[in-house]
KEZARO-556195 format. One record per residue (C-alpha): x, y, z; residue number from 1; residue in three letters. Coordinates in steps of 0.1 Angstrom, whole numbers, plus 5000, padded with zeros to 4 digits. Layout:
BEGIN
east: X | north: Y | up: Z | num: NUM | residu: ala
...
REM end
This chain:
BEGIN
east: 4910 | north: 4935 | up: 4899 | num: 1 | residu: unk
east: 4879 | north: 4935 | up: 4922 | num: 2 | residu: unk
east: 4901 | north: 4931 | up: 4953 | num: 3 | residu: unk
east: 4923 | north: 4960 | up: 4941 | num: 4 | residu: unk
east: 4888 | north: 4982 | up: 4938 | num: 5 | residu: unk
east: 4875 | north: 4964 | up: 4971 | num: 6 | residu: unk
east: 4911 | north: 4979 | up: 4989 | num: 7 | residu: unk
east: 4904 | north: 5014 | up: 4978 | num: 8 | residu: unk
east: 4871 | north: 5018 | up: 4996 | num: 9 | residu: unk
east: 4892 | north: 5007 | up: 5033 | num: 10 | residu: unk
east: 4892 | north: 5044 | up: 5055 | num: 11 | residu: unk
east: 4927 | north: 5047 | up: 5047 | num: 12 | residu: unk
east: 4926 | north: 5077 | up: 5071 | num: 13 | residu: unk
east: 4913 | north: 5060 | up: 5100 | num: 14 | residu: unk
east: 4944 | north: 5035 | up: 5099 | num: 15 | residu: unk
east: 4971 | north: 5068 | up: 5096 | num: 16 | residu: unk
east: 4978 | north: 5081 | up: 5133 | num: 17 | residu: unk
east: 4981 | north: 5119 | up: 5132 | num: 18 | residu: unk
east: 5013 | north: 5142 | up: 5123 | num: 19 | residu: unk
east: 5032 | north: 5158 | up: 5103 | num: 20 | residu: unk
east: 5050 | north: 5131 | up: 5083 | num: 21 | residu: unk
east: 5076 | north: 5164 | up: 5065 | num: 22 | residu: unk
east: 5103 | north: 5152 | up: 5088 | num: 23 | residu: unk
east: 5104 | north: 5113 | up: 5093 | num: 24 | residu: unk
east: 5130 | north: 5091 | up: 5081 | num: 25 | residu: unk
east: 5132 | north: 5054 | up: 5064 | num: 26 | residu: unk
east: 5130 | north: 5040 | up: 5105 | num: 27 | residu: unk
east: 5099 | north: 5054 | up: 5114 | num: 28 | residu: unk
east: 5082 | north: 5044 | up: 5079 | num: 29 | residu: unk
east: 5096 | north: 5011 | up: 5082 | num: 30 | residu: unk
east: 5080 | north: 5008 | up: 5122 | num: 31 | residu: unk
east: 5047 | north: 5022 | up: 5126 | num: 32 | residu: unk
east: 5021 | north: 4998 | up: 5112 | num: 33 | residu: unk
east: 5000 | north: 5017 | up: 5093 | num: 34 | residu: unk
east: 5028 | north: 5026 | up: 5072 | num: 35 | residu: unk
east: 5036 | north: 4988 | up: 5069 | num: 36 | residu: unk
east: 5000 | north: 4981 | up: 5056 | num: 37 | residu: unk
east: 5002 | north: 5008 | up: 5031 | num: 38 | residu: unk
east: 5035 | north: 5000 | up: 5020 | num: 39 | residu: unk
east: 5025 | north: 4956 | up: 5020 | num: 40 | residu: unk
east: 4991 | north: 4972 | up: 4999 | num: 41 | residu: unk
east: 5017 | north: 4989 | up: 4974 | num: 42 | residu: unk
east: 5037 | north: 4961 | up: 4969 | num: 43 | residu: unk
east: 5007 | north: 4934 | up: 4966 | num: 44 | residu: unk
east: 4992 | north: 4962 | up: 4938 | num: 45 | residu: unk
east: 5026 | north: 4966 | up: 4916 | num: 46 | residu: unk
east: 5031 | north: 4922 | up: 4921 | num: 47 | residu: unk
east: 4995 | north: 4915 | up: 4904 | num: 48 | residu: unk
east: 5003 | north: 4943 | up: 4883 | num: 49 | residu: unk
east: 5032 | north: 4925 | up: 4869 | num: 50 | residu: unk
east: 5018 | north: 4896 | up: 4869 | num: 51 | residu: unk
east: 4985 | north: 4904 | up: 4850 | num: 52 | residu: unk
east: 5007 | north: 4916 | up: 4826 | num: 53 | residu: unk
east: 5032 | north: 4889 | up: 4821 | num: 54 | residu: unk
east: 5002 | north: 4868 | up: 4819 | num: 55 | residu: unk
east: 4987 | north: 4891 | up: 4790 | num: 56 | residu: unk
east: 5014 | north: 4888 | up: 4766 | num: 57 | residu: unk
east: 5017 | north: 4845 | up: 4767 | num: 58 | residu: unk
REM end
């Protein structure tokens, strides 16, 4: 849980590169890096999620 509160104090907006994100598809998510981190951050948060929970309930 620390890490998790230790990831919310990186300057999320320093990674982003500027634009308007209205109009981008699923390619250009899926190729710019900071988009990447953000979405591997996401995934690594819902996994110990789930499994902090599973964990809970033995």
């Amino acid at each position: 849980m620390r890490m998790l509160l230790l990831l919310t104090l990186l300057p999320t907006a320093a990674l982003a590169h500027a634009g308007d994100h209205s109009h981008v598809g699923l390619f250009h998510l899926l190729t710019e890096p900071d988009h990447l981190a953000m979405l591997a951050v996401a995934v690594v948060a819902v996994a110990l999620a789930v499994w902090w929970h599973k964990g809970r309930q033995e």
